[in-house]
N, C-alpha and C positions, 0 to 999 in steps of 0.2 A: 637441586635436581634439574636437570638440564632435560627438554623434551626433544625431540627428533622431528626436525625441519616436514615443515609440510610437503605431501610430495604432489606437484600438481597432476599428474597421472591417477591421481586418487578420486574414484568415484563418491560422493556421501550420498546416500537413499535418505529421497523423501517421502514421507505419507502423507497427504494431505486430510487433514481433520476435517474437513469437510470444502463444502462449495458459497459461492456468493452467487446472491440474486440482487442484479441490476437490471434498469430497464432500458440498457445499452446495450444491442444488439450486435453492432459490428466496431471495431477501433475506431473506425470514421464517427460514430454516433460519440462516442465517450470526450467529456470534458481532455482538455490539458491534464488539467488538477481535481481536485474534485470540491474544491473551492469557490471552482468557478461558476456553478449553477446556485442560481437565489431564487427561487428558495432551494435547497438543495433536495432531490430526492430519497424518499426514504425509500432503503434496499437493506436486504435481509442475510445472515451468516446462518447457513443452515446448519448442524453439527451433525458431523455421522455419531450412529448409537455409542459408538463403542469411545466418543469423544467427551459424551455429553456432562458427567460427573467430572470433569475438567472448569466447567464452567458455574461450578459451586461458588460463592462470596462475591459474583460480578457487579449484584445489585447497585452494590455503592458508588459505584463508580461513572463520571460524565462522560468520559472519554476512552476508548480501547486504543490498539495499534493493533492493526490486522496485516500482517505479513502476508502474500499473495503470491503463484508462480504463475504468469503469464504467458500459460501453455501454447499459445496461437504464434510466439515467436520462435521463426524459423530458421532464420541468418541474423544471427549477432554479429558484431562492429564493435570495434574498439575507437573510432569518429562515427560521428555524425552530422548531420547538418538540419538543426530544428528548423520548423518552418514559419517560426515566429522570428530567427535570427539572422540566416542568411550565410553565418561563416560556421565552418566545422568546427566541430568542436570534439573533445573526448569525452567517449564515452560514461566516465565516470564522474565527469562535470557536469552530468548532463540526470533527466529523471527518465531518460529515454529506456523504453521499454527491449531494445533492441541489444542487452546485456551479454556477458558469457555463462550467466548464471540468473535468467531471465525473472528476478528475485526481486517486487513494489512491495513498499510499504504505506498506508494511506493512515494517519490519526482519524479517526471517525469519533462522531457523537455515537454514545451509545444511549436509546431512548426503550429499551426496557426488553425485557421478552416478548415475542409477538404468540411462540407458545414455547411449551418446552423443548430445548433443545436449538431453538432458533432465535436470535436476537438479529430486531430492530437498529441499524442503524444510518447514519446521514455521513455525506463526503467521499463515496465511492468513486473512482475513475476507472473501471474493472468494464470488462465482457461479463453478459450476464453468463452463469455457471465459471466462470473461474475458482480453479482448486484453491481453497484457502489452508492455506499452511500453519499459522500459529496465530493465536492471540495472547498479547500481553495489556496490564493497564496502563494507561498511561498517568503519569506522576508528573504535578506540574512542579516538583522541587525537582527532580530528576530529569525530566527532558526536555523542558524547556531552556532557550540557552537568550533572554532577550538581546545580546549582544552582538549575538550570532551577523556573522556578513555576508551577504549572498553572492560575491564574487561579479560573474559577465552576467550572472542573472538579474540582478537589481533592477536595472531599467524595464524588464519584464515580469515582476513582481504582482501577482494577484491580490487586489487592492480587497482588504479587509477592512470591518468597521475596527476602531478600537486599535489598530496597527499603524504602527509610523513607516 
């Protein structure tokens, strides 16, 4: 079965399942990464109602991936030039929020419910009220890659305890 080429003319709607609450105010306030604050703080995934039965069986789990749309960007780029680097670079090499599809994803601790409907979690680099899009868990057999190469990014790598 052969599918029919994507057509980039093609709108896809989103709904966002709810919002993030950070205690970053403006882009200027927000980490690089959201690694970079130690201790990091705790910020909240609120879930709209009609989300919340979504979020059944999370308990178990350390870690989420919270997909995010970065509503505040308003002119995307296909370069850029980070301001920790100096040279342009592409877009797509890059964690630069300035996308065609202005679409972060951050791995967060998850550290419990704060009540129903809203989880507690750490490593956010978001505007507070950003629409959040989806959650999945995260699996350290599955998305972790220790191999993995960071490209022109290495030399600016966010020094972890426990990371080489």
């Amino acid at each position: 079965m052969t599918r029919r080429p994507a057509d980039p003319a093609t709108i896809y709607p989103l709904r966002p399942i709810g919002v993030l609450r950070t205690p970053f105010a403006t882009r200027a306030d927000c980490p690089r990464n959201g690694r970079q604050r130690d201790p990091a703080p705790e910020c909240r995934a609120e879930i709209f109602a009609d989300f919340v039965s979504g979020l059944a069986d999370l308990a178990g789990f350390s870690h989420l991936i919270l997909l995010y749309w970065l509503d505040e960007v308003r002119e995307p780029s296909l370069t850029m030039t980070p301001p920790f680097d100096g040279q342009p670079r592409g877009v797509f090499a890059t964690r630069a929020p300035v996308r065609p599809n202005p679409i972060a994803l951050s791995v967060v601790a998850f550290d419990g419910f704060a009540a129903p409907g809203c989880l507690r979690v750490r490593y956010l680099d978001c505007i507070d009220g950003t629409p959040l899009v989806d959650i999945k868990p995260y699996l350290p057999t599955t998305d972790s890659e220790p191999a993995a190469r960071m490209g022109w990014l290495a030399p600016h790598a966010t020094p972890r305890p426990g990371c080489a």
